[in-house]
C-alpha positions, 0 to 999 in steps of 0.5 A, a space after each residue: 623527353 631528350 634524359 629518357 633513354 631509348 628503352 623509355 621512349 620505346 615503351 612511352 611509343 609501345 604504350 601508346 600504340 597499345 591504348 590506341 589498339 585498345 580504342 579500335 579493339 573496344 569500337 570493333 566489339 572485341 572487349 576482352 583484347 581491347 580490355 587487356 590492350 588498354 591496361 597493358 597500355 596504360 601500365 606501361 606508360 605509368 612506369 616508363 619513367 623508371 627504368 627499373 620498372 619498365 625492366 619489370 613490366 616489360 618481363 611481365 607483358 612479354 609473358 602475358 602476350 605471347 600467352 595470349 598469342 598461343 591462346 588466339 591461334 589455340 582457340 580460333 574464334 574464341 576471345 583472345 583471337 585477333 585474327 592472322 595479323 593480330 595474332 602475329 602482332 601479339 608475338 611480335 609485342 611480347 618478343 619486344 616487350 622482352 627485348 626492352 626488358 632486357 635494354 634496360 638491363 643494359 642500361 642499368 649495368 652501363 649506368 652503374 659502371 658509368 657511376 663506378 668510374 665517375 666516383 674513382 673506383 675503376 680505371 
């Protein structure tokens, strides 16, 4: 856990959060939302020992998340709908999920240019 960078402990906690909210989602009789909360969870969790993949998923779930935000509140009542703070929820975890895409971009090009500079290569 102390060699994982912080976009792979931030997707080891959304993944959780995400199987978590898929318990509750399938306990409280909304199928389809807990259906994708659990997948969504547990294929973050899979590759969040890989960077390059987190990279990848993250880019993903942030689409399908904040698609699935404007489908809730498009379609009241209907399957994707979470109710107000479900809904906000869905933007916020497909912002995030972007933003920890793009961390381990950073992370990748930090890492890259640490190894450049290890090797001799630049100053």
């Amino acid at each position: 856990m102390a060699n994982l960078s912080w976009p792979q402990r931030a997707a080891l906690v959304l993944g959780a959060l995400l199987v978590v909210w898929a318990l509750v989602d399938l306990v409280a009789g909304r199928t389809p939302l807990g259906v994708l909360h659990l997948i969504s969870g547990v294929a973050v969790l899979a590759v969040s020992s890989r960077v390059r993949a987190i990279r990848h998923a993250g880019a993903l779930f942030g689409l399908v998340y904040l698609v699935v935000f404007a489908y809730g509140m498009g379609d009241p009542g209907g399957p994707m709908d979470a109710g107000v703070l479900g809904n906000g929820a869905h933007l916020l975890l497909g912002f995030a999920s972007v933003a920890i895409a793009e961390s381990c971009v950073w992370c990748e090009q930090r890492a890259k240019g640490l190894h450049r500079r290890r090797a001799g290569r630049l100053p």
